[in-house]
N, C-alpha and C positions, 0 to 999 in steps of 0.2 A: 585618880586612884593610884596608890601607889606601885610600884610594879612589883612586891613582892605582894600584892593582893589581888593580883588580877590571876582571872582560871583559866586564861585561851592563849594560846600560846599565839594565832594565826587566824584568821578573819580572810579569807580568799574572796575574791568579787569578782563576777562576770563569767565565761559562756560555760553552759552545760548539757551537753550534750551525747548522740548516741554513734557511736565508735562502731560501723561495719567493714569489720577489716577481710578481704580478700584470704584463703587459704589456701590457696595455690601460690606459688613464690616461682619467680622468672617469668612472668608472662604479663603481656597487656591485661590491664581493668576489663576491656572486653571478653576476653577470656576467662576469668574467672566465675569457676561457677557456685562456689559457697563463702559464705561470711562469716565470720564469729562477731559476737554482736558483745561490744564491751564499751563502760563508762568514757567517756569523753570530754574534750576541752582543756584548755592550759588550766586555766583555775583548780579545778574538778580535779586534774592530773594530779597537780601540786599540793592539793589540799589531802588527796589521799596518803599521796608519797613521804610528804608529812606524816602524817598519824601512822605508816608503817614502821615512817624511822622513831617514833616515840612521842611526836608532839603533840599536843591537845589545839586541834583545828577542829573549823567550822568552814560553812559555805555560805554565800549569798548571792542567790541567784533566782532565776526561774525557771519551769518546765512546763512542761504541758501537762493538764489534769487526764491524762491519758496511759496505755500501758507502759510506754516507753521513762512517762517522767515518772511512773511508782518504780521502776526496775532503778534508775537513778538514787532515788531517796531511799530503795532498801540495800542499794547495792554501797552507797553511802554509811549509812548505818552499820553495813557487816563488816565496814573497814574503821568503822569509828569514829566516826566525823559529824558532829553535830548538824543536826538538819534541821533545827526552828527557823534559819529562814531559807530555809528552801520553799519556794513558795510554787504554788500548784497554778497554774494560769489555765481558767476555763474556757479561753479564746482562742489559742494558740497551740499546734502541735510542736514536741517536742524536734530539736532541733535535730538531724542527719547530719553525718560526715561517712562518706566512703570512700574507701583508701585501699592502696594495695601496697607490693613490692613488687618493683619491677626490674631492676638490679641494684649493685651496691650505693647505684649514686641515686636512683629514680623512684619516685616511691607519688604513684599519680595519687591525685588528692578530688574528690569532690563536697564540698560545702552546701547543705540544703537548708539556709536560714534565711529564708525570706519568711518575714515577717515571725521571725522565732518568739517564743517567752524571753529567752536571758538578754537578749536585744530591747527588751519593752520595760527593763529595770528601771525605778523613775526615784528619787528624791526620799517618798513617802514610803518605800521597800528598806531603808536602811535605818537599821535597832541602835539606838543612841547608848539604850543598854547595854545592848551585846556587846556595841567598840569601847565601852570604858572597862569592857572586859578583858579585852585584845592586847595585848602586846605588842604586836604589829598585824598590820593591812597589808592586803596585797591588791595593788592594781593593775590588767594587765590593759599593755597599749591597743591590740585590737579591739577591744571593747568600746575603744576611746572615738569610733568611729560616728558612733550616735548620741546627740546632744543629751537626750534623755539619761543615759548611760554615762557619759561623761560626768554628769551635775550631781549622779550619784556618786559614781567614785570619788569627784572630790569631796563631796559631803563626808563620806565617810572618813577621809586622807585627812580634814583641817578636824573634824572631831576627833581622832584617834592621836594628832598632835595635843588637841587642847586636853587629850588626857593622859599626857604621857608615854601616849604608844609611839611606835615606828612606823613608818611608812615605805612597803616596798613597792619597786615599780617595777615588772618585765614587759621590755619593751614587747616583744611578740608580736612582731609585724607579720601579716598575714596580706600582699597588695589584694589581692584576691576580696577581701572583705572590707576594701576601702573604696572598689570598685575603678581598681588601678588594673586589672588582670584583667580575661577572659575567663568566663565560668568554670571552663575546662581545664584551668591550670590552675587548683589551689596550692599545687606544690611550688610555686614562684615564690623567691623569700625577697627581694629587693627590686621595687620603680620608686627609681627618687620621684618625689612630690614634697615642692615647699610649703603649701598646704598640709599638708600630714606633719614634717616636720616641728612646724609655727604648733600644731593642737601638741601632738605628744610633749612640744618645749614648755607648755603651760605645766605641766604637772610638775617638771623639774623642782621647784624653790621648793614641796614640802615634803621631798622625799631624803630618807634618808641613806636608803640603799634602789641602785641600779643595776637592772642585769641585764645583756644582750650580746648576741650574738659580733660577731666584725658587721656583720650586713646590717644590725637594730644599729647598731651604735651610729652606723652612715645614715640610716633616716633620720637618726635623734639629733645627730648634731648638723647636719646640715651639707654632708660635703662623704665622698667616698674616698678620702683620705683617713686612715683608723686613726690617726695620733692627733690628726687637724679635728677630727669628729669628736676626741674624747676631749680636747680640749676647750673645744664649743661647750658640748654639755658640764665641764668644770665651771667654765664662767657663769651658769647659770645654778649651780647648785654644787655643797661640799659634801653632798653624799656618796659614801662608799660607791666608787665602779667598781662595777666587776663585766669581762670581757670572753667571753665564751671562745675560746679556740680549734675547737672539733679535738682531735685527735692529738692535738697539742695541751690540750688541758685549759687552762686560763689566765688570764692575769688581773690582780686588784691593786688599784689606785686609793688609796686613803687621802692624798695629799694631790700636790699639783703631777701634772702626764709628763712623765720623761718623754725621752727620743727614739725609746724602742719598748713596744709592750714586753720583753723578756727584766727590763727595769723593773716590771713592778713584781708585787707578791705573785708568783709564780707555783701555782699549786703542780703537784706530780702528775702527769700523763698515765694513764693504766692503757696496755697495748692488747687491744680485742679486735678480733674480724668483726668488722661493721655490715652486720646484719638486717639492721631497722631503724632508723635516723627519727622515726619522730618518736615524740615524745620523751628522748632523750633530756631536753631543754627543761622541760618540765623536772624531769628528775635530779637535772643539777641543781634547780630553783630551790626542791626541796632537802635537799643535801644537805644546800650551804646551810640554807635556815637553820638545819638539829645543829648544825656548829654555832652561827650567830647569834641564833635565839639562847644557845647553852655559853654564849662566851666564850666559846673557844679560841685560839690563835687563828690569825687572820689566817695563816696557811695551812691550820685541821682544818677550819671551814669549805679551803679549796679542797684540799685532798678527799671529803666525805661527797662534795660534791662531785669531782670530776669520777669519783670511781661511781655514783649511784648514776651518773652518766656511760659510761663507760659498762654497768650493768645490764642496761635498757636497751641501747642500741645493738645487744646479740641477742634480743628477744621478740618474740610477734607482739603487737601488743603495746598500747602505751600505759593507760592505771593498772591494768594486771600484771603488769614487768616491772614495775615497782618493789626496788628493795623493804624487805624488814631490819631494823636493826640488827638483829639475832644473825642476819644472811651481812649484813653490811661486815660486822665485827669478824665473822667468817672469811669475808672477801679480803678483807684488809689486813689479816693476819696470817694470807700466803701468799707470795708474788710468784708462784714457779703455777700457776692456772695454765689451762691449754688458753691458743691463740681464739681458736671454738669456744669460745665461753658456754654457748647454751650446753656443749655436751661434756660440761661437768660434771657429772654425777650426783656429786658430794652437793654445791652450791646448789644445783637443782632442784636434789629434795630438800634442803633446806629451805628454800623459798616456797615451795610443794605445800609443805609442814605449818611453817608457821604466814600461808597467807589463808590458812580454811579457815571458814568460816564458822564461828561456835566455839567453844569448849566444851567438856563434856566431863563434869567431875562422877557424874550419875546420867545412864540410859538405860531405862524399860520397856523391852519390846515385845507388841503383840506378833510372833512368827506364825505368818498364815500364807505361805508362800509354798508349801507344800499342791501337788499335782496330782501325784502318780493317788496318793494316801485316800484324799477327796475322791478319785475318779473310783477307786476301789468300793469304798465306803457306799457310794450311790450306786453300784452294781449291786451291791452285797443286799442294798435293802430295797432295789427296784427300783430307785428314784433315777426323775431325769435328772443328768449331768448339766446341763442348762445351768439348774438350780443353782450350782456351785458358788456362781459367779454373784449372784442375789447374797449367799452364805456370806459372804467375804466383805461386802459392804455393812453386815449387820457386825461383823467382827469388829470391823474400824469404829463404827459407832459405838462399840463397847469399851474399846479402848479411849475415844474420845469421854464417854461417862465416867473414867476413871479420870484420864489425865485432865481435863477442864480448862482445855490449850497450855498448858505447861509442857514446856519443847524438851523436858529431860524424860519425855517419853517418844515412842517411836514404832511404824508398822512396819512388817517384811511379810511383803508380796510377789506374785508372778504378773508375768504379763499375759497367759492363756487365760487363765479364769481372774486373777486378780486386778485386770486390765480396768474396768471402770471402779475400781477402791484407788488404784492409785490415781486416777486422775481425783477422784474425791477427796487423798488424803493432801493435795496441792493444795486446799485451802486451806488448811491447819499447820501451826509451826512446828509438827511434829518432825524428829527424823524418819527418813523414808528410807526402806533398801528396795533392793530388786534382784531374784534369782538370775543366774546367767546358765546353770550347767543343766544338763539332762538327766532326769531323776535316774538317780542308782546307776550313773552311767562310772565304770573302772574297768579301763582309762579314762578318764574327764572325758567328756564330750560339751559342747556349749550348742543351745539354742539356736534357733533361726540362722540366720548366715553362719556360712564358713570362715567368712572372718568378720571375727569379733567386732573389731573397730567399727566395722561398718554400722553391726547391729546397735552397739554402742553410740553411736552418733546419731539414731533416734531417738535416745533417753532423754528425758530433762535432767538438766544439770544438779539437783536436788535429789536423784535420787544415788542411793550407795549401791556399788557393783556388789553381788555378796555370790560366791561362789562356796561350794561344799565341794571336796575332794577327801574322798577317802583312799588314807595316804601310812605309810609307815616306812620310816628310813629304814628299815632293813628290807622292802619291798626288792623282789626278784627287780636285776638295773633297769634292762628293757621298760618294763610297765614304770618303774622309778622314773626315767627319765624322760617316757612321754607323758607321764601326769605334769613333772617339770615344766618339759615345755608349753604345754597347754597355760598354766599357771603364769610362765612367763610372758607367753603371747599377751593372756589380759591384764597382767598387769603394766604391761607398755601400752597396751589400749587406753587401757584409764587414763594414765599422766597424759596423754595424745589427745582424748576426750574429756577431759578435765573432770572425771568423774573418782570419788573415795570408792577406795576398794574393801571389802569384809573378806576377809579367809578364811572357810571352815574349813576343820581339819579334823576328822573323824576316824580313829585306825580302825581296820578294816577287825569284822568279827575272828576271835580267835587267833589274832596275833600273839606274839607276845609282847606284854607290856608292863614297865615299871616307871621310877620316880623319875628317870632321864628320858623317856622315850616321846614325849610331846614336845620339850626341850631339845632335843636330838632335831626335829621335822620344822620347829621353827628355824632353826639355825641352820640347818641345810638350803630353806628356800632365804634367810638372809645373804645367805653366802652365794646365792645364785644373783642375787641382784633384786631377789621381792619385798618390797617395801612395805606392806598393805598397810592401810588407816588404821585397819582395827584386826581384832581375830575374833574368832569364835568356836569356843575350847569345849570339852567334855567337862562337866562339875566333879572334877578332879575330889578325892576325901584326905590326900596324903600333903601334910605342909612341905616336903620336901619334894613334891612334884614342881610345886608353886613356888617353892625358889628356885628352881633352877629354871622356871621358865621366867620369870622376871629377870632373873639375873641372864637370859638369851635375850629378851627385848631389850633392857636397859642396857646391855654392850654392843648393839648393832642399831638400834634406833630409840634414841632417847624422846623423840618425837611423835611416839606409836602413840594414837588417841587410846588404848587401850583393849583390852579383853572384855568379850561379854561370853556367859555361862548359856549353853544350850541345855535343853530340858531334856533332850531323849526319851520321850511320854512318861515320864519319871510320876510316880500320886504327886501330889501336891507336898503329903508329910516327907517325903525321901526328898523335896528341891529344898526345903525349908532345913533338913538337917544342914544339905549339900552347902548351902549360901552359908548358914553358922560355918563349916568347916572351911569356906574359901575366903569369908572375908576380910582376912587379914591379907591378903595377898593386896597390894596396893593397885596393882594394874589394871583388877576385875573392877570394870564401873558400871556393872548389872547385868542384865538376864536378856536372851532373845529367847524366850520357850513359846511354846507352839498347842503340842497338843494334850498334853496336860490341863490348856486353857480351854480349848475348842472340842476334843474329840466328843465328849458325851453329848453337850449340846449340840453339836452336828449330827450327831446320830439318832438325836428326838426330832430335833428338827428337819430330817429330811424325812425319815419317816413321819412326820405328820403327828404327833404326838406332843409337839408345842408351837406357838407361835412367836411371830422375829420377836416380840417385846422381850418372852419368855427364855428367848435363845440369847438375848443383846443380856440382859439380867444374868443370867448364868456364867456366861463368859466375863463380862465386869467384875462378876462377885469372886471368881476364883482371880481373876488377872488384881484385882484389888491387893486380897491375901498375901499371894506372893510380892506384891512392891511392898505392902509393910511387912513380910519378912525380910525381904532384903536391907530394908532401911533401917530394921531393929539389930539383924545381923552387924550390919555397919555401922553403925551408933555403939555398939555394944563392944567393940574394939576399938574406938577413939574413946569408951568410958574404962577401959580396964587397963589402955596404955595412962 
């Protein structure tokens, strides 16, 4: 196939696995007592870091038909990576790796792949199809350890030549997984073994590019001399080297090895406190490739690598410290960064920004997140409060009758009574939020713990922090600046707990208020440093409310997922004018209303005067109305522009 007709930029092979990284930092693995549980493996790493910096990759690999290998293949998919052969192994649990930081140089490693899936990859796993698709393969040397696994890589390596693709090789010696180390030290990066050397030398003749560290290159070529080592592997192949330098950057050979790696192409060094050392390798892998694969000059190829290197090791984390392009172009177009990378601000939320998952050009949500309202409503009419929580499950399933698993809809729940709807709404691709504040509480007050974080840290990660604050920049300071800071605390929560944030902001009754004054409240908590994912605004009726709040998101956060309209138990005729008068504003991308949808039918239905079918019906049929007024509204100003 010719190369300008192939669709995959990158074809990765070999391990994949599940990343429980330690959360504590400076202490022994023994002492750590929480994980974050994120994608894993060199492959796995480089195939994502790929598709962040822009390329069209794929995996091939195995997992386990288990929780861990679905969390793989969706966590895959949300970053863009083609997953037909990821293949589900019904025999095999998904593979473990647990890791920590122990200081800047120590970072303990344990490997739990006896007898993994991506280890059991065999001949018959590799799509003849997919590599005439490829561009280039990627093979890595750990992988190289089992016969089974070898025969595939090469399989894949001599097809992907006879179709004109490229073949890359990172060496990724791991002793540990060659069964050179003790179990207990998979942080060991070099045991010469001539043995290892001799299999890894087999792949040399059809590769076209090499990447390794000074310690890969000594296993590959046979000797812990770097210049005698690279010149070994010269004699056996005239594939591009390239030589990983840590904190020096790199150097590539095209041709025969001078007498000093500083001879060769010499990519620039970016100077960062060395925070997190693995999966750095990974991210240079994928660096160079958006330069290689795009052609670039041998030394943009270094320079995108060593800085996407240079990224990653001031981060926790190896596939979720993965640069975006969008962060990369950012990076590379200021060199006065703190020594601190991670606490950039600017680059932070840039990565924040564009690594969420989804877009969101349109969201309609069922708001049933409300408490105090429910707990009222069942006094008023004698019902038990119980009930509440039964109300709230028939709600989701009305929303499900409308939306018919189409994920550009979404629920907003609590965790007192809405607590088994959200575990229910986990099964559906809908979006999810989650109240955090205490009803009708001014000055903010938040839920359950005193500090947030902590509460936070038993959320799933799916769902959105949505917080109400009734708030007015002209608010007496005092009360001003503890809403502030409450506001602030969650939102450093969130980025900490990697959870999106919602902002409502409701000014308080009988303020005063005009075309600047929602505009006014967003810009003050930008200027404090609150970033949120989204807002959630009053259905403003004035067009010049709605520029001048666009024009406060779009000059402080061009990255804002957007604005959605709250209902204020508004009839249904007064939201339907509301939507016609906002939807030109570009940043509103639908509704979170509530009890417009719910209140009547909650109140037959607890009094006894219908049942769920008749309750689930009623709320579908108004929550329907309003998404096709929204979409007519919306359609109806892309027809008149």
């Amino acid at each position: 196939m010719a190369e300008g007709e192939k669709t995959l930029d990158l074809l990765a092979i070999g391990r994949s696995s599940i990343d429980l990284y330690g959360e504590q930092v400076g202490g022994r693995l023994e002492d750590m007592g929480s994980f974050a549980k994120y994608v894993g493996g060199s492959p796995t790493n480089t195939a994502i870091g790929g598709a962040r910096l822009g390329l069209k990759t794929a995996l091939l690999t195995r997992v386990g038909a288990d929780h861990l290998g679905r969390f793989i293949r969706e966590q895959l998919e949300r970053e863009g990576v083609e997953t037909a052969s990821v293949i589900a192994d019904p025999d095999r649990l998904t593979a473990l790796v647990v890791l920590g930081i122990r200081d800047r140089e120590t970072f303990p490693l344990i490997f739990y792949r006896e007898n993994c899936p991506d280890m059991a990859l065999g001949v018959d796993d590799v799509d003849e199809a997919q590599l005439r698709q490829a561009r280039a393969v990627l093979i890595n040397g750990t992988h190289l350890s089992q016969p089974g696994v070898f025969e595939a890589s090469m399989k894949a390596a001599r097809l992907a030549k006879a179709c004109g693709g490229k073949v890359v090789f990172d060496v990724d010696y791991r002793p540990v997984l060659w069964g050179l180390a003790a179990r207990d030290m998979g942080e060991d990066r070099f045991v010469a073994h001539p043995a290892v050397t001799d299999i890894l030398q087999r792949v040399l003749p059809v590769c076209d590019l090499v990447v390794g560290t000074e310690e890969e290159m000594h296993i590959l070529g046979g000797t812990t001399d770097t210049i005698a080592a690279l010149r070994a592997v010269r004699e056996r192949t005239e594939a591009l080297l390239v030589c990983k330098r840590g904190p020096k950057g790199c150097s590539a050979f095209e041709g025969p090895i001078p007498d000093s790696l500083d001879e060769g192409v010499v990519g620039p060094a970016f100077e960062v406190e060395v925070f997190n050392v693995l999966g750095a390798g990974d991210a240079f892998m994928a660096g160079f490739l958006r330069g290689w694969l795009r052609d670039l000059p041998l030394a943009g190829c270094c320079e995108i690598a060593n800085a996407a290197g240079a990224i990653v090791v001031s981060r926790h984390g190896c596939a979720p410290a993965m640069p975006t392009w969008v962060e990369m172009e950012a990076f590379l177009a200021r060199r006065d960064r703190p020594f601190r990378l991670r606490e950039d601000a600017e680059l932070e939320h840039i990565h924040w920004a564009t690594t969420r998952a989804r877009t969101y050009d349109e969201l309609c949500v069922l708001a049933v997140d409300h408490r105090v309202q429910f707990e009222e409503l069942a006094a008023d009419l004698g019902a038990d409060p119980a009930r509440i929580a039964a109300f709230k499950r028939l709600a989701l399933e009305a929303l499900h009758r409308v939306a018919q698993g189409d994920p550009r809809f979404g629920v907003l729940l609590d965790g007192r009574h809405g607590f088994d709807a959200l575990a229910a709404a986990a099964d559906h691709p809908y979006w999810i939020g989650r109240c955090i504040e205490v009803p009708r509480s001014r000055p903010l007050d938040f839920e359950a713990s005193a500090d947030v974080a902590t509460e936070l840290a038993t959320w799933p990660l799916n769902q959105v922090v949505k917080v109400l604050v009734s708030y007015h920049p002209d608010d007496e300071p005092d009360l001003r600046e503890r809403q502030e800071r409450q506001v602030l605390r969650l939102f450093d929560a969130c980025r900490k707990t990697r959870h999106e944030l919602l902002l409502e902001i409701i000014a308080p009754a009988g303020a005063p208020f005009d075309a600047q004054t929602t505009a006014r409240a967003i810009a003050r908590f930008y200027d404090l440093g609150v970033r949120p994912d989204w807002w959630k605004l009053e259905p403003l009726a004035d067009p010049a409310a709605w520029r001048n709040i666009e024009a406060a998101i779009a000059a402080r956060d061009p990255f804002c997922r957007g604005v959605l309209l709250l209902g204020l138990s508004q009839p249904v005729e007064a939201l339907v004018a509301a939507f016609e008068a906002t939807a030109r504003a570009r940043v509103v991308k639908g509704f979170a209303v509530g009890r417009t949808i719910f209140h009547d039918p909650a109140c037959a239905w607890l009094a006894g005067r219908i049942d769920d079918a008749e309750a689930v019906r009623r709320m579908a049929e108004t929550l329907a109305r309003l998404v096709e007024a929204w979409r007519r509204a919306r359609a109806g100003v892309g027809e008149a522009a």
